[in-house]
LUMNUMI-157457 format. One record per residue (C-alpha): residue in one letter; y, z, x. Coordinates in nm, 4 decimals. Layout:
BEGIN
SITE	A	Y	Z	X
...
***
This chain:
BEGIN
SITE	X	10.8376	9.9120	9.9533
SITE	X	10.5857	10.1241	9.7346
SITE	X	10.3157	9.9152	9.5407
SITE	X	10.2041	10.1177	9.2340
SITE	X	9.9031	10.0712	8.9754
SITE	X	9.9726	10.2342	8.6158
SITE	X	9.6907	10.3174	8.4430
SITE	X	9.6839	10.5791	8.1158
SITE	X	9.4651	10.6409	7.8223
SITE	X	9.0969	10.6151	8.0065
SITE	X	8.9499	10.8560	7.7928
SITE	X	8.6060	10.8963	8.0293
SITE	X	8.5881	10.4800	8.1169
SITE	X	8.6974	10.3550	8.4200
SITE	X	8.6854	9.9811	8.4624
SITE	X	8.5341	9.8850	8.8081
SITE	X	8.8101	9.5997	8.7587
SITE	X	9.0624	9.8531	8.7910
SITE	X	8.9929	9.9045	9.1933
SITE	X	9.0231	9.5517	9.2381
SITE	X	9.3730	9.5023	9.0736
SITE	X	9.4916	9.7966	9.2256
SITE	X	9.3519	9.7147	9.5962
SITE	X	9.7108	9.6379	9.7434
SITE	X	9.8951	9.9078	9.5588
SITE	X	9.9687	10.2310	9.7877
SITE	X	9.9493	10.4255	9.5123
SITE	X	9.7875	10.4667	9.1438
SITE	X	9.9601	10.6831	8.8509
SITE	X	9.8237	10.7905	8.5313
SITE	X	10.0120	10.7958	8.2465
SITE	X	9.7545	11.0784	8.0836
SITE	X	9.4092	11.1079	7.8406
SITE	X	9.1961	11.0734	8.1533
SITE	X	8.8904	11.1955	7.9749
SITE	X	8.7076	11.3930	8.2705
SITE	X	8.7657	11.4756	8.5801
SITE	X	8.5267	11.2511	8.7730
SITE	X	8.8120	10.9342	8.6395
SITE	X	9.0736	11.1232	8.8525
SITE	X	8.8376	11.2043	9.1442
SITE	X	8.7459	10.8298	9.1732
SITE	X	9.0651	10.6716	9.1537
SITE	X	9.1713	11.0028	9.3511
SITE	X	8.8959	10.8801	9.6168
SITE	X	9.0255	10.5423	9.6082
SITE	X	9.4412	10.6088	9.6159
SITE	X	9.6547	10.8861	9.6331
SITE	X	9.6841	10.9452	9.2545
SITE	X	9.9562	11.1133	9.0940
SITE	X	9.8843	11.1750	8.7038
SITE	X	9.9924	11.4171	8.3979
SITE	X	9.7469	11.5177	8.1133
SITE	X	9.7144	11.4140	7.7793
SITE	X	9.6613	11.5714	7.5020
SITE	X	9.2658	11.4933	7.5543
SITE	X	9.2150	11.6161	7.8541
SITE	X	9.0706	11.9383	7.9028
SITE	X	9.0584	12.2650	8.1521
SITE	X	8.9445	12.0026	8.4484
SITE	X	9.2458	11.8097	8.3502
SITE	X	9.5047	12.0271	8.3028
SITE	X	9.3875	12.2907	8.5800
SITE	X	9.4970	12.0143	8.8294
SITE	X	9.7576	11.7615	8.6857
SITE	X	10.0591	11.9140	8.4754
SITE	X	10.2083	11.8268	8.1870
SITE	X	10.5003	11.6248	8.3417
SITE	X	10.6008	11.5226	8.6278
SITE	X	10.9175	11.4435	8.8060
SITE	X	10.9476	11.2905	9.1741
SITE	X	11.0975	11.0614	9.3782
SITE	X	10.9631	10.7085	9.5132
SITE	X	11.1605	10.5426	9.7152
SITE	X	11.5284	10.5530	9.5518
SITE	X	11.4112	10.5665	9.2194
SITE	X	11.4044	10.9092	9.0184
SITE	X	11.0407	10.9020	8.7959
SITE	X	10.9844	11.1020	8.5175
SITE	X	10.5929	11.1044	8.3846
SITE	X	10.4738	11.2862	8.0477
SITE	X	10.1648	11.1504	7.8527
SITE	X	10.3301	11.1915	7.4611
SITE	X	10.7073	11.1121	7.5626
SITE	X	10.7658	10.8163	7.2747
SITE	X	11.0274	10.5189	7.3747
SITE	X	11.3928	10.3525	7.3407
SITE	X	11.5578	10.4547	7.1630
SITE	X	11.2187	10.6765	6.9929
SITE	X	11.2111	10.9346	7.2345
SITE	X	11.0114	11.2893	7.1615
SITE	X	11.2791	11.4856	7.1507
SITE	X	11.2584	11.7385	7.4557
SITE	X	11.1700	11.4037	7.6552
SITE	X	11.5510	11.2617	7.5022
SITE	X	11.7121	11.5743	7.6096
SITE	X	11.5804	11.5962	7.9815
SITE	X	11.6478	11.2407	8.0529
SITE	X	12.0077	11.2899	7.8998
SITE	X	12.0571	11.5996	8.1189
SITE	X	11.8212	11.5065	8.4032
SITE	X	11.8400	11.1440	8.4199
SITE	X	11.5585	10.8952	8.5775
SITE	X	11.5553	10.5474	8.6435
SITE	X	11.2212	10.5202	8.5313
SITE	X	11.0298	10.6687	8.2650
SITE	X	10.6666	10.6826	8.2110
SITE	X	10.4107	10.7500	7.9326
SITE	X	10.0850	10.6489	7.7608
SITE	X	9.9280	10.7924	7.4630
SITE	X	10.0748	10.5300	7.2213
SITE	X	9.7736	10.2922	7.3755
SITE	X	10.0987	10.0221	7.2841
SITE	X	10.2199	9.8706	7.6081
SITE	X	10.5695	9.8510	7.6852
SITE	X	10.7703	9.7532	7.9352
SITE	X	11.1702	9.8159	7.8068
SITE	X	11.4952	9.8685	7.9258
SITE	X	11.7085	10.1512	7.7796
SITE	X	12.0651	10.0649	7.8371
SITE	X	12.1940	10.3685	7.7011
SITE	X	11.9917	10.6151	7.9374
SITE	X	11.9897	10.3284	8.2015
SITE	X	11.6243	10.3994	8.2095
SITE	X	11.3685	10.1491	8.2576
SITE	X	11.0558	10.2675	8.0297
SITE	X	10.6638	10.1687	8.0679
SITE	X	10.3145	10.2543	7.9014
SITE	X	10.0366	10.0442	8.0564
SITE	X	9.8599	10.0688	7.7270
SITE	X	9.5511	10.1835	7.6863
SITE	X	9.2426	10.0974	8.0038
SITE	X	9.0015	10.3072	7.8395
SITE	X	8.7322	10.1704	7.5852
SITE	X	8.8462	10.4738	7.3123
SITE	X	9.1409	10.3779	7.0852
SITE	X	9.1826	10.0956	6.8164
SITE	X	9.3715	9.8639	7.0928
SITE	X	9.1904	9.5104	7.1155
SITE	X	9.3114	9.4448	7.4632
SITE	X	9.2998	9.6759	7.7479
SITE	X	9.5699	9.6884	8.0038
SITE	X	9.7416	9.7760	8.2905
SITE	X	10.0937	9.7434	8.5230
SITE	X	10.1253	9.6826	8.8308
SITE	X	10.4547	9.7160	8.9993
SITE	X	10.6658	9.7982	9.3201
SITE	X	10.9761	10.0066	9.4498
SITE	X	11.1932	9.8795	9.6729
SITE	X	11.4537	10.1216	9.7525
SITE	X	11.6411	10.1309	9.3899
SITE	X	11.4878	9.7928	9.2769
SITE	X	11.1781	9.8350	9.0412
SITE	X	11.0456	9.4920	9.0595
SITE	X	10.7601	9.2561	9.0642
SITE	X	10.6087	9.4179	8.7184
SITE	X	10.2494	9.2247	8.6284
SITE	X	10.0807	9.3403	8.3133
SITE	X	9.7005	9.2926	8.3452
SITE	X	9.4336	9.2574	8.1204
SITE	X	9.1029	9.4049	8.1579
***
């Protein structure tokens, strides 16, 4: 079993709440709009850290991280982009790679919305933790944390900050 922490939208704030929340996970992933790179080196210090850039992020960003990212954890095919939309709102290019390249899971941020949904369609479960950063005109920051178990995503927790 993998225990994740999803984190996006940042935007140069890290909350030192974050490390507590995420103490138990084996691994944290940003959904994008870090802000700079010392965010990424600190929860890069912390957990391994995979993470994409947003459309915020600059040369320090984008230098390391890509764009979007596929991989495997556990069982479960993951798909990561910062601006990617949602069920059945999709950006289009993301819509056409998960109909020719499906995942099980799909992951963005930049919305600063969180959303946990199921897209029965696709057969793709979709999340954006929201926004954790300070930046943005969400009144409540947030947060997932969540496991893999082979195939089975489960124990999802949204937290507030």
């Amino acid at each position: 079993m993998t225990k994740i922490g999803l984190i996006s939208d940042t935007h140069h704030y890290l909350d030192e709440q974050i490390f507590e929340h995420f103490k138990n996970c084996d691994e944290i992933w940003h959904a994008g709009d870090f802000g700079t790179g010392e965010v990424a080196e600190k929860l890069k210090s912390f957990k391994p850290l995979k993470g994409v850039y947003g459309n915020i992020d600059g040369y320090d960003i984008r230098s390391v991280y890509p764009e979007k990212l596929r991989w495997k954890c556990e069982e479960v095919e993951v798909m990561m982009t910062h601006i990617g939309g949602y069920p059945p709102k999709y950006n289009p290019a993301v819509k056409k790679e998960l109909i020719t390249n499906p995942a099980q899971l799909f992951i963005s941020g930049h919305s600063h919305i969180l959303k946990v949904m199921y897209d029965s369609n696709l057969q793709c479960l979709h999340m954006n933790p929201g926004a954790a950063g300070k930046q943005g005109w969400q009144k409540v920051r947030t947060i997932i944390r969540f496991a893999i178990d082979g195939k089975e995503i489960k124990d999802c927790e949204v937290i507030e900050l």
